[in-house]
N, C-alpha and C positions, 0 to 999 in steps of 0.2 A: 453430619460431617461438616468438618469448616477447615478452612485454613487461615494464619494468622499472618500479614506480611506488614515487614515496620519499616519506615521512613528513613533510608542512609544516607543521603544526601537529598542537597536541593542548589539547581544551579539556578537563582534568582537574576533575571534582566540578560536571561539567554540572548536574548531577542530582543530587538525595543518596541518591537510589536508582534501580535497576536503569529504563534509557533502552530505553522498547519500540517506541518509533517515530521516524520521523525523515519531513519534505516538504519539496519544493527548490520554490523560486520561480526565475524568473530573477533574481532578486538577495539571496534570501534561504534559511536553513534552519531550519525548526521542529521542535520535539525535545520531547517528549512522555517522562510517565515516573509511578511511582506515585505519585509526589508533587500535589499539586494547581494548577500552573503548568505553562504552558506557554511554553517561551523561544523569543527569534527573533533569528537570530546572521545578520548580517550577510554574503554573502558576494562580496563587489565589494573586499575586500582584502585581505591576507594575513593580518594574526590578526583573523579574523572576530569583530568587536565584536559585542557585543547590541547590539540596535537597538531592542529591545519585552520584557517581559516582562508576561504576560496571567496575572494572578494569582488562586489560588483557584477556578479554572473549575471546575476536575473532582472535589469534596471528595474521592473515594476514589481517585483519579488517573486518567489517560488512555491506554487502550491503544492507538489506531488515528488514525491522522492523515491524511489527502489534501488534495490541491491539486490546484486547474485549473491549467494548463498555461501558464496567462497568469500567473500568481499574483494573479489577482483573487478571488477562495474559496478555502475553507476548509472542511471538515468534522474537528471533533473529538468522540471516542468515549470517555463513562468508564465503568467501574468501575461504577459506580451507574447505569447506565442510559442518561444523559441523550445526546443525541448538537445537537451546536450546530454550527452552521452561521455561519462569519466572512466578512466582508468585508476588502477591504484600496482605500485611499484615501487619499489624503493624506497618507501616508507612514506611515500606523498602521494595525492590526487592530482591528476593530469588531464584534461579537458583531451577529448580525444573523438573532437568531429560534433557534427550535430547528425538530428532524424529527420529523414527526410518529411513531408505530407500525406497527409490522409485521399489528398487529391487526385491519384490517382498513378498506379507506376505502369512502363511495360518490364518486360522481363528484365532490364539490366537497371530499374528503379530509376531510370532517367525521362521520364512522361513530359513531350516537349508541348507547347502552345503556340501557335501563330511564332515557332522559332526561338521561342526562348523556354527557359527549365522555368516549371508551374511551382512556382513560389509557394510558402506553407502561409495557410490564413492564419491572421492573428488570433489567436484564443482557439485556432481551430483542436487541435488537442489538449486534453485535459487529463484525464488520470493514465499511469503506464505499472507494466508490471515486468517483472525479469524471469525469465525462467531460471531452476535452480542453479544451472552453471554459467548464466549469464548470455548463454547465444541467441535466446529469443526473445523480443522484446512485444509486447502487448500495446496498444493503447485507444484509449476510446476518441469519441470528438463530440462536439455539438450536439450533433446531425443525424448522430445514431450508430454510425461505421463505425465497426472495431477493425485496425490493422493489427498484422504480426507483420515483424521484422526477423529476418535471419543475418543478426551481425557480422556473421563470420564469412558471408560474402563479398564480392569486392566491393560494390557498390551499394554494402547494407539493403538488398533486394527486400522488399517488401511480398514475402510468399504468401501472404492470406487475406484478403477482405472482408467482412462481413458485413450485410447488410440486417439492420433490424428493423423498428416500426418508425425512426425517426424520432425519438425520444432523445435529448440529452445524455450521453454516456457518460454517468455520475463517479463511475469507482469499474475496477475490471482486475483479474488476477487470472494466474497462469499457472496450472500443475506444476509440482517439481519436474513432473519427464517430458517437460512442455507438451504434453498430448493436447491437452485441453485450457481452452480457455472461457471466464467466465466474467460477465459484467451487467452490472446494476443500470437500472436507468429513475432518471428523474418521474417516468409513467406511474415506476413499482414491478417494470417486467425486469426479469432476473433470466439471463437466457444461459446455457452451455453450448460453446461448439467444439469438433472434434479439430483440432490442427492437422489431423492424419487426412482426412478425406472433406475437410472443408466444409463440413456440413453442421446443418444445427440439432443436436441433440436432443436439447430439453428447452422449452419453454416453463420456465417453472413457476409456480401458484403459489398463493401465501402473502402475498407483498403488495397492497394498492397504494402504499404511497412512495417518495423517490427514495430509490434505494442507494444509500452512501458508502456504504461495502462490502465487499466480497471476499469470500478467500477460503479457496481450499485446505483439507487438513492434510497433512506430511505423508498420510500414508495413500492419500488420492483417492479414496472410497466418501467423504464427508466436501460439501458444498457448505459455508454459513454466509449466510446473508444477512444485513442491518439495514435499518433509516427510521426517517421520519416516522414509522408505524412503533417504534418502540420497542421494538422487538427484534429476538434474532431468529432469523427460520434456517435449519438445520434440514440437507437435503440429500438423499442418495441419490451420489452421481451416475450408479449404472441403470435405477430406473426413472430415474426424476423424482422419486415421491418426496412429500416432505413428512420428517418422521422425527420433527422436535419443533417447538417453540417456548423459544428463552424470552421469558418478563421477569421486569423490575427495574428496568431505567424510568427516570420521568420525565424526560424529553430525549429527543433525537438521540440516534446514536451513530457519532461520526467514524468509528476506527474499530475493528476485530481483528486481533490477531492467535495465530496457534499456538500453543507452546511445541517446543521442538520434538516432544513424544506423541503431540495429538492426543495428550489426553486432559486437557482444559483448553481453555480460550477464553483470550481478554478481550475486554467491551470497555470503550470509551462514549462519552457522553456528553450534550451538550449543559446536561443536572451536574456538572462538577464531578462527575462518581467515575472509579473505573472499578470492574467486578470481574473476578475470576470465576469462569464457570466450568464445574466439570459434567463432560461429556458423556459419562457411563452411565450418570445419574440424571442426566442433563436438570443441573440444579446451581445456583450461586454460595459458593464457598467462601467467597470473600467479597466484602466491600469496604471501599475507601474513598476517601475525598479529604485532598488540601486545600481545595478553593470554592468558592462558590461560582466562579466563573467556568465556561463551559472547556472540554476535553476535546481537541480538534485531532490526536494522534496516541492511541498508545501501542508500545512495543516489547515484548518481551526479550529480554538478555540473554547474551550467552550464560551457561549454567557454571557457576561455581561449585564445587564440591557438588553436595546433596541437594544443596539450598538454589530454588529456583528465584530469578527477581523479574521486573517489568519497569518502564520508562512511560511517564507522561509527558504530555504539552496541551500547551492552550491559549487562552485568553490572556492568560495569566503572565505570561511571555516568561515563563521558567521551565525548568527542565525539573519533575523528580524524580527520585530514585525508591525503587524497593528492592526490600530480599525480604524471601521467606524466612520466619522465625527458627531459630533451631528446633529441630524435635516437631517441624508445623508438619 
């Protein structure tokens, strides 16, 4: 079995440096890079026009981007710390508050110090995730702690802590019914917790080197995990086992995402390649490469007609596009 997918565009000097993230809306994509802008390309046609550019947000630029599922939020992560939280309405993005720190909340998310509100450490957060309707927010930090946020609070309360071994929180994602959340570490441990009752699920096996992403599949039964080891480990989230491992990358592999049926998943990499894998077979249907330089995000599109496509980034500082071939 294979699938065939051809090259429809190519947004070249996206970025004037190395593109580390990428979020799909249903009508749009946002692409994130070390630059201090955030762009928003249009995708409802074929050379996806900008539609927005959010200028200056991240001075030291932005490594981590998410979206609700609706494309109504927004979470952006820089360099310097800061992690901002957007809206979308009226057909533009609106800066709508920041996230508070990992440091520490009481109940109404205002954790004071010696009299003053406990500032967020620079670089202290790092990757964030959105639940599917956008009210819960995810994100890991240095030091090992995963918070959840409950947006819809007044004071964006911070309802969950988790403590792990202290590892760097590489990568982290969130069920669509935000039950659960799950995040990679720099060690190789891959952990799951329940957001219902706070507790930790699974400790999951398979992974000794730092793992760079996570991400549940659509239907919440499927865990996939990536990094450094080359590999993707496929995990059942009701017993923890693991009951696939996807090879064929040749180096790291920075970005996995679902397609919207869960029944493939794409892999990006730092080997220039990104490879469509399906899940039933769990086997590589497809591979591709336009650069020799490495894959720091890919994302798959909203679906046109029959034909599915996917979006890369990378080193390369461009954006490309796929669709599936007709008849693929």
């Amino acid at each position: 079995m294979s699938k065939q997918y051809l090259t429809t565009h190519i947004i070249d000097n996206a970025h004037p440096i190395d593109i580390y993230t990428l979020a799909v809306t249903p009508s749009q994509i946002l692409s994130a890079s070390g630059s201090s802008s955030i762009k928003i390309h249009s995708t409802t046609t074929s050379d996806f026009p900008i539609a927005q550019v959010l200028k200056d947000v991240h001075p030291l630029g932005c490594h981590h981007l998410a979206t609700s599922q609706d494309g109504s939020k927004a979470i952006s992560v820089g360099f310097g710390g800061e992690v901002k939280v957007w809206r979308y309405g009226e057909g533009m993005w609106v800066e709508d508050g920041e996230l508070g720190g990992l440091s520490g909340d009481d109940d109404e998310g205002k954790k004071k110090k010696n009299g003053k509100k406990t500032k967020l450490k620079v670089g202290e957060m790092w990757a964030v995730a959105l639940s599917e309707e956008g009210r819960f927010v995810a994100a890991t930090s240095y030091d090992g702690r995963i918070g959840v946020w409950d947006l819809l609070t007044e004071q964006r309360r911070k309802i969950r802590q988790y403590e792990t071994k202290g590892s760097f929180g590489l990568c982290v994602d969130m069920s669509a019914d935000g039950r659960f959340t799950a995040c990679g570490h720099e060690s190789g441990n891959v952990y799951i917790f329940s957001n219902d009752t706070g507790r930790l699920l699974h400790s999951l096996p398979g992974l000794v080197k730092p793992v760079r992403a996570v991400a549940f599949s659509p239907g919440g039964k499927l865990l996939a995990a990536a990094g450094d080891a080359r590999l993707i480990g496929l995990y059942d989230i009701n017993s923890g086992e693991q009951v696939a491992n996807l090879t064929g990358h040749g180096s790291w592999i920075t970005s996995i995402d679902w397609s919207h049926t869960g029944e493939y998943l794409l892999s990006g990499s730092l080997d220039g390649k990104v490879k469509v894998w399906t899940v039933d077979q769990k086997m590589c249907v497809a591979t591709h490469s336009e650069t020799d330089k490495g894959l720091w995000s890919v994302k798959w599109l909203p679906k046109v007609g029959r034909n599915e496509g996917f979006a890369t980034a990378g080193s390369n500082c461009s954006i490309a596009f796929y669709r599936e071939a007709s008849g693929g």
